[in-house]
DRENMINU-248051 format. One record per residue (C-alpha): y, x, z; residue in one letter. Coordinates in steps of 0.02 Angstrom, whole numbers, padded with zeros to 5 digits, always signed. Example, Ala and Ser with C-alpha at 12.3 -4.5 7.8 and 13.67 -1.06 7.14 Angstrom:
-00225+00615+00390a -00053+00684+00357s 
This chain:
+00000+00000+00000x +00178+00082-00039x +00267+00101+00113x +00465+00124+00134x +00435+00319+00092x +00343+00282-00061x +00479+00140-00128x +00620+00314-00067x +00524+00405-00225x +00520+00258-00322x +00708+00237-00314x +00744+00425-00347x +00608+00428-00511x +00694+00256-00582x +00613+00156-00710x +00448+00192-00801x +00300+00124-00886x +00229+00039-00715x +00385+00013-00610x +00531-00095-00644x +00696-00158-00545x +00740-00317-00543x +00897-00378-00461x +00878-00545-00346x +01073-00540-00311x +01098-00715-00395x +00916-00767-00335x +00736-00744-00382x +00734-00665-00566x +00649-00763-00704x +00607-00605-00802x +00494-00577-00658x +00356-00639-00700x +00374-00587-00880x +00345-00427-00813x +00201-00490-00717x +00123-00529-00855x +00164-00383-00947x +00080-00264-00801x -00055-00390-00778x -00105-00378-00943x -00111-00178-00956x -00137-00055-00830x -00034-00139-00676x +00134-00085-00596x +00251-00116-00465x +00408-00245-00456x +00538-00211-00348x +00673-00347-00326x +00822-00331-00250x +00875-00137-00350x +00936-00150-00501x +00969+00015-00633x +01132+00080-00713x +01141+00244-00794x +00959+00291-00758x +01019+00264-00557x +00926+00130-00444x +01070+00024-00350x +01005-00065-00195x +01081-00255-00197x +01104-00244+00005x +00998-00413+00039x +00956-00430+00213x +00772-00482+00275x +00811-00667+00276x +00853-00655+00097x +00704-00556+00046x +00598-00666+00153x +00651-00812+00052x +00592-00726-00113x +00424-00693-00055x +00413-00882-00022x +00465-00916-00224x +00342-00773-00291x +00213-00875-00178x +00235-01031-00241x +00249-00997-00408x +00123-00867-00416x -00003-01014-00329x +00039-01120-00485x -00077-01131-00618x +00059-01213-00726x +00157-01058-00717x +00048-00909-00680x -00132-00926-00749x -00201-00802-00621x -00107-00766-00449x -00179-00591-00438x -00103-00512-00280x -00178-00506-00093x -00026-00570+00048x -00009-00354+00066x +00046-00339-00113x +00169-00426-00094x +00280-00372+00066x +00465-00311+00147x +00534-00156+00145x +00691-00059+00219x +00815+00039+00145x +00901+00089+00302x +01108+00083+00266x +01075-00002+00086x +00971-00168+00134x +00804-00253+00104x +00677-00250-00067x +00525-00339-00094x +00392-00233-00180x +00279-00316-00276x +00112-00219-00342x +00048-00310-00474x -00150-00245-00509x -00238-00232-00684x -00308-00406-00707x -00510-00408-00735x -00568-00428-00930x -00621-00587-00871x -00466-00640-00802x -00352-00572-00927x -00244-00646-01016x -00123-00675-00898x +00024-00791-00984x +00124-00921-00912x +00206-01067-00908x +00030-01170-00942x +00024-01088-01141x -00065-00930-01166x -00009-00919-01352x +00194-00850-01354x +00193-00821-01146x +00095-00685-01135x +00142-00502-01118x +00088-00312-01125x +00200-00169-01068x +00232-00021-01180x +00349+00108-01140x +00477+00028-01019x +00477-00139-01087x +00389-00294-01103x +00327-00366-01260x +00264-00528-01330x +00077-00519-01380x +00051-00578-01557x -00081-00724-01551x -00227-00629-01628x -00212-00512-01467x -00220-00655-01354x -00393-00707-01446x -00459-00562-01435x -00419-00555-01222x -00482-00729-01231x -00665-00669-01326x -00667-00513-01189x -00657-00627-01059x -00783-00715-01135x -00915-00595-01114x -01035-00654-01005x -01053-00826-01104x -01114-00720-01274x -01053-00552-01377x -01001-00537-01524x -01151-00412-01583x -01283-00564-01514x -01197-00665-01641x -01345-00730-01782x -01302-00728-01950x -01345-00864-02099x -01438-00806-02243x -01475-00615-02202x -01677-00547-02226x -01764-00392-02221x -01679-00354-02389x -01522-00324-02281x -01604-00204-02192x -01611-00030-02241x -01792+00034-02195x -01772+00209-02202x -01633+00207-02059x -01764+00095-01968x -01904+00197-01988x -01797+00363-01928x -01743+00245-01768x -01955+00209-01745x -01976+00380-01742x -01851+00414-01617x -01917+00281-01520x -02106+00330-01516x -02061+00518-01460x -01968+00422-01319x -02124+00302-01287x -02284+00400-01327x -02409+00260-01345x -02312+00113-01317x -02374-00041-01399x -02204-00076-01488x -02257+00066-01591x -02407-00024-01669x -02298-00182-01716x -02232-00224-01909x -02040-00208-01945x -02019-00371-01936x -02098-00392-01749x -02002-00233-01702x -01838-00289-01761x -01848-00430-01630x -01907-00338-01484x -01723-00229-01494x -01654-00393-01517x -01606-00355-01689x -01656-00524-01736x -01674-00659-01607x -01674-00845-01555x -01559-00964-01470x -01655-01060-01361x -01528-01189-01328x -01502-01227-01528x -01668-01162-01595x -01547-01049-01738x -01640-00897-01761x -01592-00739-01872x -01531-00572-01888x -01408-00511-01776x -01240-00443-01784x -01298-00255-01680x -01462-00277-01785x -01382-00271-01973x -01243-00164-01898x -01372-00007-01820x -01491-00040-01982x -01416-00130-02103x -01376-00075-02287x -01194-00037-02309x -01150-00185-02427x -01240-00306-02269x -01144-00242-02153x -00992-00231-02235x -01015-00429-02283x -00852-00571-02242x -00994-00643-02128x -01033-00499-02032x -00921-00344-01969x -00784-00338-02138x -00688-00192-02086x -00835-00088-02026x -00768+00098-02087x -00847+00241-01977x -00762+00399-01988x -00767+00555-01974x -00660+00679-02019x -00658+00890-01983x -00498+01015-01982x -00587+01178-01992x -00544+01327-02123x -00400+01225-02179x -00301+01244-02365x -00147+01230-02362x -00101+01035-02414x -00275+00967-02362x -00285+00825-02245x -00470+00883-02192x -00608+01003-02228x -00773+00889-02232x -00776+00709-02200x -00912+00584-02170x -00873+00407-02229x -00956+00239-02320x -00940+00346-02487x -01082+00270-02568x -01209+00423-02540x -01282+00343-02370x -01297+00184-02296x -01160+00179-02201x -01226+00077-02043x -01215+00129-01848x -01367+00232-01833x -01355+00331-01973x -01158+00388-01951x -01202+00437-01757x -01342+00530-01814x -01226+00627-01936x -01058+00637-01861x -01175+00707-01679x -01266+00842-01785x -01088+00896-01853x -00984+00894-01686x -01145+00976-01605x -01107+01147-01712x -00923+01147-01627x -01034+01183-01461x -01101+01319-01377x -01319+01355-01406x -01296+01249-01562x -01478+01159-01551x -01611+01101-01692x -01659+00915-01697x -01849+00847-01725x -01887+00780-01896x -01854+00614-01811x -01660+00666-01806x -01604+00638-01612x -01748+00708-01511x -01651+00880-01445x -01763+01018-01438x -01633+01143-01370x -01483+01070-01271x -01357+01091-01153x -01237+00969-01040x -01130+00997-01144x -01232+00915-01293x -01288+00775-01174x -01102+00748-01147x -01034+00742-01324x -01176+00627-01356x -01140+00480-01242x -00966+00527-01288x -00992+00477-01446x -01108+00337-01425x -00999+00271-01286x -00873+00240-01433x -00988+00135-01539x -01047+00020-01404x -00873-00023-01345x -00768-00026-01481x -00709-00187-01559x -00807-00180-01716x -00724-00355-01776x -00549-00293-01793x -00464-00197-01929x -00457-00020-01844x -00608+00069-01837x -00722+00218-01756x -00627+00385-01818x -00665+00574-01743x -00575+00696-01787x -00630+00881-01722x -00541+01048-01745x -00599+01204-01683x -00550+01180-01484x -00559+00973-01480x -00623+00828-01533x -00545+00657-01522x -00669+00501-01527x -00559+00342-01555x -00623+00156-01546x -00523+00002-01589x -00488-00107-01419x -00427-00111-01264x -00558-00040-01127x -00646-00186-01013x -00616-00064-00854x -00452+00039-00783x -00458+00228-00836x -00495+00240-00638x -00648+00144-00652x -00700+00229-00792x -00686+00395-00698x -00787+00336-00556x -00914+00285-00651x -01070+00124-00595x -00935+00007-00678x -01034-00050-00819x -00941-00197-00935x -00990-00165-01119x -00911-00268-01271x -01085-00256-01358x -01240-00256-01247x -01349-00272-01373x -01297-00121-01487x -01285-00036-01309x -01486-00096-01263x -01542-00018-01455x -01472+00166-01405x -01518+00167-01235x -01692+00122-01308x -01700+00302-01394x -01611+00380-01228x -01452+00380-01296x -01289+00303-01194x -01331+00277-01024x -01304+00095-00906x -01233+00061-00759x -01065+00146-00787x -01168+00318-00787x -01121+00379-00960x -00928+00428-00900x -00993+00536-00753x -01130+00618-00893x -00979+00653-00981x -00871+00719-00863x -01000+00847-00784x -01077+00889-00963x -00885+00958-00980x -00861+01026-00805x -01038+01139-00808x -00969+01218-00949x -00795+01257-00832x -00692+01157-00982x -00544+01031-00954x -00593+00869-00895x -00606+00747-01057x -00452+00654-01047x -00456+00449-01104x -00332+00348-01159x -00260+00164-01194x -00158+00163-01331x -00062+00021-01435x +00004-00018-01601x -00157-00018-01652x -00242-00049-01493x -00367+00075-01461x -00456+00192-01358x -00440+00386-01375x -00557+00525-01288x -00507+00708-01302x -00632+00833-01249x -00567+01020-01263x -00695+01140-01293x -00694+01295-01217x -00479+01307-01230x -00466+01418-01063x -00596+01535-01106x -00549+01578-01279x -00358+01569-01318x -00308+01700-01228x -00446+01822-01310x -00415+01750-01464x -00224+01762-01470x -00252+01948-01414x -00360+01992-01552x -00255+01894-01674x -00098+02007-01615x -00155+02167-01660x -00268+02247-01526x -00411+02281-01621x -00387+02437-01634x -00459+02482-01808x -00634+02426-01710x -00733+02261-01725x -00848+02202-01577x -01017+02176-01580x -01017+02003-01621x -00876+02020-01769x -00985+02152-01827x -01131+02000-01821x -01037+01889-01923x -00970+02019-02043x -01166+02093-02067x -01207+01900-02107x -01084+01881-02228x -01117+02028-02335x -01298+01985-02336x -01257+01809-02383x -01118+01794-02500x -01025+01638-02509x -01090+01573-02356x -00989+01424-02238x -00938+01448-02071x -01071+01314-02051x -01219+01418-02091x -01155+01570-02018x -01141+01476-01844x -01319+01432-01887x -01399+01594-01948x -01324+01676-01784x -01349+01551-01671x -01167+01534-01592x -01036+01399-01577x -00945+01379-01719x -00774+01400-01641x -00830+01563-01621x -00869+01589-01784x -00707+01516-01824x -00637+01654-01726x -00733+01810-01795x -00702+01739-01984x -00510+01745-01925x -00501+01913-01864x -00615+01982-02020x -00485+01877-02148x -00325+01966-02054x -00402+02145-02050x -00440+02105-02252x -00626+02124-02236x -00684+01971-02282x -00587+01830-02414x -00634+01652-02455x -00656+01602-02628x -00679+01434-02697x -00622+01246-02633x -00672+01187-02486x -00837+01084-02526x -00891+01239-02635x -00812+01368-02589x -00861+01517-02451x -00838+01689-02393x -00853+01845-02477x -00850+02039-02414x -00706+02108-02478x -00736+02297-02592x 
């Protein structure tokens, strides 16, 4: 609870993305509860009435206690009707006195995140045009196809949007060899299971990739069964997921006026459904790693790992089960040699605190979520944050940092890779101090490359078995001391020994 010291640092660090002054000099504010809303809505904030600010400085009105106790009696009966406030929110210690000694009394308001279930938050009895989100500073009106979209969240435990059975879809829909390369992942999970014995078709509906309503007797494919195996054009259908458009995109050995230097992406050359593009975006990130590891034939059993791995796995898979799949943004990472950003469209179900903590488990699609933690992949219960967190922290990296953003709404995770331990080195080395000598392991990498013309950083981080930031590095310091050049564009081009 924020005490009188706490609303002291308040005052002196002014307005901000969860605090706002509101003056109550002419009575209780009506843009109160606009704000209310607005922090309700988004991550939650604190109100303070009776300060107001001019020229970035918080101005105390003077009201005494009498005055401030007849505001908390408005904000309770208002915030106790329905045909106001949809959802109250605050406990009776939210919602208390404080002193300014010599300047007067405020009433400090701390307004908490409403639940996914509770959100939205509008007033006046009409969700649709009186309901907010902050940004910034300010509070803005949420167009109406945000306010759906709280309305389906909240709708959750009634039915997702991957359970969803579509009309007219068949095994033609479904592309077999992604299925078969999920079987196989499955069966090295479950030796000897009797799932393994079944047909496709009885398969499909033990994941839940095809199911029945009991209540209406409609059976079919579902939405997380065409969307994990489905062929691109199925997926892609007005009936099922329209805007479905995976990508991912890498910044590595960068020419000058390119955008990226490989991408993966419903090109035509795959079938561009949810198994397939984690499968290939995972085995791509993976070689930005440490111990790069080789995959079984089945293409996700791990035969040489580290946390790290484990980490950038559920990292990734954590972004396909909770992303809004039914909007126009979609699932984009983007790596570069020291990060990767994973970034979902949607808001997240759970505070950035909750996430952190971990064992609070709300997913937006349970069932895509039940397929991958079939195959070991994405863990319940909330768990999956704290396997990403410590995957990071064993390998003595910054903490992944997530994010709510807006304008599209969307969720970003950053995870640095190996920044501390290699900037400064690399910066050195970059500088000058070389010393007319190469290391052992620039040495390595130079040995490879004259013994394999017009090889990729790629297979070089292979054939040596190191992270391929590192060979990133080496291929730096061999370009600058002109021993190495790179010929060719960059989907057939390579590196060359110079002489």
């Amino acid at each position: 609870m924020i005490d009188t010291e706490s609303v002291y640092s308040l005052l002196n660090c002014g307005e901000g993305t969860v605090v706002e002054f509101k003056t109550a000099r002419g009575g209780f504010p009506h843009s109160f509860w606009t704000t209310f809303s607005a922090f309700a809505n988004t991550d939650g904030g604190v109100i303070v009435l009776g300060v107001k600010e001019k020229n970035k400085q918080a101005i105390v009105d003077g009201l005494t206690k009498a005055d401030v106790v007849v505001l908390k009696k408005q904000f309770w009966d208002v915030a106790n009707n329905k045909q106001k406030v949809s959802v109250s929110l605050l406990k009776n210690e939210e919602a208390h006195e404080e002193e300014i000694p010599g300047e007067g009394w405020v009433l400090v308001c701390e307004i908490p995140r409403a639940r996914y279930d509770q959100r939205p938050v509008f007033l006046d009895g009409q969700p649709y045009g009186n309901t907010y989100k902050r940004r910034h500073e300010g509070d803005y009106r949420c167009a109406d196809d945000e306010v759906r979209q709280m309305f389906a969240d909240a709708n959750l435990k009634q039915g997702s949007e991957d359970a969803r059975i579509l009309k007219g879809y068949t095994m033609d829909d479904i592309d077999l060899a992604t299925l078969h390369k999920y079987r196989r992942a499955y069966d090295n999970r479950h030796e000897n299971h009797p799932w393994s014995e079944m047909s496709d078709e009885e398969f499909l509906k033990k994941v839940e990739a095809w199911r029945k309503d009991r209540e209406t007797g409609e059976e079919g494919f579902t939405v997380a069964g065409i969307m994990m195996f489905g062929k691109t054009q199925s997926v892609t259908d007005q009936s099922c997921m329209p805007w479905f458009f995976p990508d991912y995109r890498e910044h590595l050995n960068m020419i000058e006026g390119e955008r990226w230097s490989d991408r993966i992406y419903p090109d035509g050359t795959w079938e561009a459904n949810l198994y397939q593009f984690f499968l290939k975006a995972y085995q791509k990130m993976s070689l930005l790693l440490p111990k790069p590891f080789r995959l079984a034939d089945d293409g996700v059993t791990r035969l040489e790992f580290t946390p790290a791995h484990t980490a950038l796995r559920e990292a990734l898979a954590n972004s396909l089960i909770h992303a809004r799949h039914n909007s126009m943004g979609n699932v984009v990472v983007d790596s570069w040699m020291n990060r990767i950003v994973i970034c979902n469209p949607g808001s997240m179900l759970v505070s950035i605190d909750e996430f952190y903590e971990g064992q609070h488990s709300v997913c937006r699609n349970p069932l895509i979520q039940k397929m991958f933690v079939l195959i070991g992949v994405g863990e319940k219960a909330g768990s999956g944050a704290d396997v990403i967190v410590k995957g990071w922290e064993k390998q003595k990296w910054m903490k992944p940092v997530i994010k709510q953003c807006e304008e599209p709404e969307r969720v970003e995770m950053e995870l640095r890779i190996g920044e501390e331990e290699q900037n400064g080195e690399l910066n050195g080395e970059l500088n000058g101090e070389l010393n007319g000598q190469l290391n052992k392991a620039q040495l390595g990498t130079l040995s490879f490359i004259n013994s394999h013309e017009g090889c990729k950083a790629q297979e070089i981080a292979a054939g040596l078995g190191i992270p391929f930031s590192t060979v990133d590095k080496h291929i730096r310091v061999l370009l600058k001391a002109g021993l190495i050049e790179r010929r060719g564009s960059k989907k057939t081009g390579g590196y060359y020994p110079v002489g």
